[in-house]
C-alpha positions in Angstrom: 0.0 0.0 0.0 1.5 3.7 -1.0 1.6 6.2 1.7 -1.0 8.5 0.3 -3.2 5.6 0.4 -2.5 4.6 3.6 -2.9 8.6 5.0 -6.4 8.4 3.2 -7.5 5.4 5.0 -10.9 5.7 7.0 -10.7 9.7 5.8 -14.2 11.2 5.7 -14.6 14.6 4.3 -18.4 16.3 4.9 -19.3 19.4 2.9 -21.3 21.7 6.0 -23.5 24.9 5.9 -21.9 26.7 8.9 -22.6 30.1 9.6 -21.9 30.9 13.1 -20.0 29.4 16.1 -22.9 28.2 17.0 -23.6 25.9 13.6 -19.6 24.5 14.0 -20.5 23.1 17.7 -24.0 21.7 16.6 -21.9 19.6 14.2 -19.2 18.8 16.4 -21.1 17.4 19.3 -23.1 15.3 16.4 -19.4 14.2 15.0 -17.9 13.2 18.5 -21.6 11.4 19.6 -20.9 8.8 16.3 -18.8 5.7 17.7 -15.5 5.2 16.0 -15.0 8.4 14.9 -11.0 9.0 16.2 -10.3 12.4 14.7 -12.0 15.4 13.7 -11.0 18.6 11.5 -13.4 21.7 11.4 -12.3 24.4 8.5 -15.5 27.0 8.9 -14.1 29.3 6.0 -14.1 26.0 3.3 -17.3 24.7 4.6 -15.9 21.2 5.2 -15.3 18.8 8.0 -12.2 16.2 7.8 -12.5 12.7 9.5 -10.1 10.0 10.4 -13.0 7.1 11.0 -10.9 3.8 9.5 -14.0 1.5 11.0 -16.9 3.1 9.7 -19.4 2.8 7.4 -19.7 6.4 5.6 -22.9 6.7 4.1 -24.4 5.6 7.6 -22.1 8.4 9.4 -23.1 10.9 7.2 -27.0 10.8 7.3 -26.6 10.2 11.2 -24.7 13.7 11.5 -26.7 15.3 8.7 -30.2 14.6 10.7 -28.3 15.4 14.3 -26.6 18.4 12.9 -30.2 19.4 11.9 -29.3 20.0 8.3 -26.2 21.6 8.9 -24.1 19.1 7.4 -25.0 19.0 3.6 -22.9 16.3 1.5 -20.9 13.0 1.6 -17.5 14.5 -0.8 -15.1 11.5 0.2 -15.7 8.6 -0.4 -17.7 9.2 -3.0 -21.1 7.4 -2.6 -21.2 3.7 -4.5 -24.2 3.8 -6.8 -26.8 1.2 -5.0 -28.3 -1.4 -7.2 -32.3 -1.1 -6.9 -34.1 -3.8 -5.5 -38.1 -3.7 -5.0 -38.7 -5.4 -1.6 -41.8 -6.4 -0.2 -42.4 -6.1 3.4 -45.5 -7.6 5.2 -46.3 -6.7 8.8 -48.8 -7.9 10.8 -50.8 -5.3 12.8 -54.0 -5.2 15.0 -56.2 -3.5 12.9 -59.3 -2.5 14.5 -61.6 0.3 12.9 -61.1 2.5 9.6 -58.5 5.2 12.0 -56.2 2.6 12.8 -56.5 1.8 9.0 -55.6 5.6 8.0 -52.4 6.0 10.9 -51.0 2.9 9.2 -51.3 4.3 6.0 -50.1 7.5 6.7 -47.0 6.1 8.8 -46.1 3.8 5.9 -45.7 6.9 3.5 -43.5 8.6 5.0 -41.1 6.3 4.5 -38.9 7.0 2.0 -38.8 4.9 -1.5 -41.6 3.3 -0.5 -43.8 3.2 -3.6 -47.3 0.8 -2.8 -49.0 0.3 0.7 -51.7 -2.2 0.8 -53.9 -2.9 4.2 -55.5 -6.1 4.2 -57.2 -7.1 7.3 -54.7 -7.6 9.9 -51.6 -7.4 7.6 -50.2 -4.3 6.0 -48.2 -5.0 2.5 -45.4 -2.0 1.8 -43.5 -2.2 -1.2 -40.9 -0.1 -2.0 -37.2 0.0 -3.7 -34.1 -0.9 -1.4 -36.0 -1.5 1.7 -35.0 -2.5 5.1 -37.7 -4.7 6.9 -36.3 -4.3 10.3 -36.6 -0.8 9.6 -39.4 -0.2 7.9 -41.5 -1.9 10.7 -40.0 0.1 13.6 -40.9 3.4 11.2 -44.5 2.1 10.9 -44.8 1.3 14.7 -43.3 4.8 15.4 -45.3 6.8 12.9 -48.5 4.8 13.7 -48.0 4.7 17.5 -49.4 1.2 17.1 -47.2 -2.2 17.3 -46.2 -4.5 13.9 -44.4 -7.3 13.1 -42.5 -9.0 10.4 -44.2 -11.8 8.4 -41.7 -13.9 7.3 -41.7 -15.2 3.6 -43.5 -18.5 3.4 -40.7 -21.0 2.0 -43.5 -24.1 2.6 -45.7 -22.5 0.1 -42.8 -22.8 -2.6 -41.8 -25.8 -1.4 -45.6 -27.5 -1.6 -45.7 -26.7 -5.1 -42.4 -28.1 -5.9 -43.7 -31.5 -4.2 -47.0 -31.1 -6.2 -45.0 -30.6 -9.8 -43.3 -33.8 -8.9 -46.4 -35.9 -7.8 -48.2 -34.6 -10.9 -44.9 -35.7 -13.3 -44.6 -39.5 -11.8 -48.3 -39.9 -12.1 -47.9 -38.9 -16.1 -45.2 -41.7 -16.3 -46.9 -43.6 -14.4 -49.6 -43.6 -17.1 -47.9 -43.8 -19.9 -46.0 -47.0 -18.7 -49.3 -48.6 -17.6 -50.9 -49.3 -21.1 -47.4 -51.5 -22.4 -47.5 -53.1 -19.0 -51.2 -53.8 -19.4 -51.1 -55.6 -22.9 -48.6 -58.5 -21.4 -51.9 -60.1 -20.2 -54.2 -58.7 -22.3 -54.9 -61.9 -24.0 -53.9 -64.6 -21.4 -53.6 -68.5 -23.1 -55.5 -70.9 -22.0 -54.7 -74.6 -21.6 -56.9 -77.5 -22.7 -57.7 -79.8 -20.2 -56.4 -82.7 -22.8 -53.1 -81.6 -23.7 -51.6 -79.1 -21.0 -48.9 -78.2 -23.0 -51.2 -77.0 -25.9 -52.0 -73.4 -25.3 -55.6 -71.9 -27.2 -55.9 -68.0 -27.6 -59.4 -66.5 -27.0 
């Protein structure tokens, strides 16, 4: 490894909107409160902050300091953000639903999450689609939004698993059926001895 490499290790710069004393300790105190953050570098006039943070994950740092900082901290400039490949994810929760206003809190709570893109409330289970989504996550948002309690439905692996099993019962029961008729026909005509010579056979 080269030494600038090595000097750039775990280095976190922030782009800030400081405009006071005031604005620099608000993201200070939000800096120092993130675990494994080891060093920190304030330069007011360039609107930046420097990090030395080798054992943590960037994009999580930054939104953590951007909604503690209350908006003061504005932009992720090193290391540049990897492009996230987009997933739709399904999320099913299952909620005590009891009237038409618990029906419109989950609703509401559900859409304020971001990139979610379909919400469906079926009796006692609330469906939330949405790209890039975070189950754990998106059921503590719900509960906290809807001030009601949810929880994860798993995915149901039997369901895929039962048809499996079905596609196979259905294929052995087709070759079963086609064998039968050729194993039918050996004694489709059985011989039939006489009574005078046994080892003279007559076909019917």
């Amino acid at each position: 490894m080269s030494e600038g490499s090595k000097n750039d290790e775990g280095r976190i710069v922030l782009e800030t909107k400081m405009t006071s004393e005031e604005c620099r300790y608000r993201i200070y105190k939000a800096i120092v409160s993130y675990p494994g953050v080891e060093d920190v570098s304030i330069d007011m006039k360039g609107n930046k902050v420097t990090l030395k943070a080798p054992n943590v994950e960037p994009t999580h740092l930054f939104e953590s300091i951007k909604r503690k900082s209350g908006g003061k901290v504005t932009k992720l400039l090193h290391p540049t953000p990897k492009e996230k490949k987009l997933v739709e994810v399904t999320v099913v929760l299952k909620m005590n639903i009891d009237c038409s206003k618990c029906k419109k809190k989950i609703l509401k709570a559900a859409w304020k999450i971001k990139d979610v893109s379909s919400v469906r409330v079926e009796e006692q289970t609330v469906v939330i689609r949405g790209l890039n989504l975070d189950p754990r996550k998106v059921c503590s948002d719900v509960c906290k939004y809807s001030g009601k309690l949810a929880e994860i439905v798993p995915e149901n692996k039997d369901s895929h698993e039962k048809e499996k099993n079905n596609k196979d019962d259905e294929k052995k029961e087709t070759d079963a059926a086609m064998e039968q008729p050729a194993h039918m026909d050996m004694y489709a005509s059985p011989p039939y001895f006489s009574d005078e010579n046994p080892n003279a056979c007559i076909v019917m």
